[in-house]
C-alpha positions in Angstrom: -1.2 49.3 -5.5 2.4 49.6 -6.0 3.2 51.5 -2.7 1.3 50.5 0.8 0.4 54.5 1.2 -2.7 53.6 4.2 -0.5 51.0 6.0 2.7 53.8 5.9 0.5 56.4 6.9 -1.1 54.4 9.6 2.4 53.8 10.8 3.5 57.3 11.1 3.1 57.5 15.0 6.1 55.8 15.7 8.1 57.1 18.3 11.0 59.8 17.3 13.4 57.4 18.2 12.2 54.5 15.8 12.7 53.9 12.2 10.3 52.3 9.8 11.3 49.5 7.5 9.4 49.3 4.0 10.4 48.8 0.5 13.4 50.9 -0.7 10.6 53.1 -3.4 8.2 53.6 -0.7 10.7 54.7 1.8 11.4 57.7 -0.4 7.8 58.2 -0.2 7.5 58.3 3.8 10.8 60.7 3.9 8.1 63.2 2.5 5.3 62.7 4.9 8.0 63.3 7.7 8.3 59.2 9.0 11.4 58.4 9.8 12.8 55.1 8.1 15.6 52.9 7.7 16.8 53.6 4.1 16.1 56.4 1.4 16.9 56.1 -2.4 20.2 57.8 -1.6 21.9 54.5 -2.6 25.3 55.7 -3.0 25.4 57.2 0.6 24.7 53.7 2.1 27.3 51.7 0.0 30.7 51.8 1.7 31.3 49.0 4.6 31.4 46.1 2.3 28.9 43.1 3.4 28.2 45.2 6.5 27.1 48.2 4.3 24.2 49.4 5.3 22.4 48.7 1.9 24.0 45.3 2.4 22.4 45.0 5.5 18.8 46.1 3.8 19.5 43.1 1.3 19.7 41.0 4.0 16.5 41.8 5.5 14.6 41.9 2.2 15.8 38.4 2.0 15.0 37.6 5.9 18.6 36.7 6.6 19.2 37.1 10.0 17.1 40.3 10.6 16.4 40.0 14.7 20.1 41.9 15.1 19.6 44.4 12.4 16.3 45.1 13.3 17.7 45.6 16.9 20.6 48.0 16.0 19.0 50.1 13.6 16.2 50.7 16.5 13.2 49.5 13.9 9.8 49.8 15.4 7.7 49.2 12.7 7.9 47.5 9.6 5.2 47.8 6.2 6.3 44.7 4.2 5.0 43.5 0.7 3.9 39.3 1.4 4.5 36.9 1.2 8.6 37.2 1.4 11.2 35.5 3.2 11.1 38.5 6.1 7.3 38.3 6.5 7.6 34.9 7.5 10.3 35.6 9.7 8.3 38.5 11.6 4.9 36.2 11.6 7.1 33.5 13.7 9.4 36.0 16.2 7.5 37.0 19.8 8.9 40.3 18.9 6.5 41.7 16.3 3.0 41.6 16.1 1.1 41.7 12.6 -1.0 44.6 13.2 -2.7 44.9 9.4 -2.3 43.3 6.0 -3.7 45.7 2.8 -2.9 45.0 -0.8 0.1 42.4 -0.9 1.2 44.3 2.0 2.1 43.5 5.8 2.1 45.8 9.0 4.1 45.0 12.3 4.9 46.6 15.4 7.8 45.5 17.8 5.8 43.9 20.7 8.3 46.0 22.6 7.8 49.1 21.4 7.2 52.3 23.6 4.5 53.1 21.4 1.2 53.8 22.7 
C-alpha cells in the first residue's frame, strides 16, 4: 500500500500537544482524520526561511540529517515512516524512540518520552 492508513490510525492518540511525522501525501491524509502532523501539502506556506524553511527542515529529516533537534522543536511525538530510509535508521539507534509496529514498508515510533499513555 501506498499510504500506512492502520499505522496512522493507530497513531492518532497522540497527545494535543504533539505532531505526527509521516510522508508529505499521507500527511494530507491524517489532516482529515483530525491527527495533528508536522507538514500538509500546503507547500507554498512552508517555503520562506531559506535552508531553515520549514519544508527544508522536512527534507532534512526525510534524508535523516540531523533530525534529534528538529524532532525536538517541532514537539514530534510519533513518527509513521516508510523503511528502510536514512531516518528509520536513525530512530532504530536513538534511546529516544521506540519502534512500536512495522506494516507494509512502513515503520511506527513513539518518543520514549512521550506523555502518552
Amino acid at each position: 500500500p501506498d499510504m500506512p492508513t492502520a499505522l496512522v490510525m493507530s497513531a492518532s492518540r497522540a497527545t494535543p500537544h504533539e505532531r505526527l511525522l509521516t510522508s508529505y501525501r499521507t500527511n494530507d491524509w491524517a489532516l482529515t482524520k483530525g491527527i495533528p502532523v508536522f507538514l500538509d501539502g500546503r507547500a507554498g506556506l512552508y517555503t520562506s526561511g531559506g535552508r531553515r524553511s520549514i519544508l527544508s527542515q522536512y527534507l532534512d529529516l526525510s534524508a535523516g540529517i540531523n533530525p534529534g533537534p528538529i524532532l525536538n522543536h517541532w514537539r514530534i511525538g510519533e513518527i509513521v515512516w516508510r523503511q528502510p530510509s536514512a531516518l528509520v535508521s536513525w530512530l532504530r539507534l536513538s534511546p529516544q524512540w521506540h519502534l512500536v509496529a512495522t506494516r507494509d514498508g512502513w515503520a511506527r515510533f513513539v518518543r520514549v518520552s512521550s506523555s502518552r499513555p
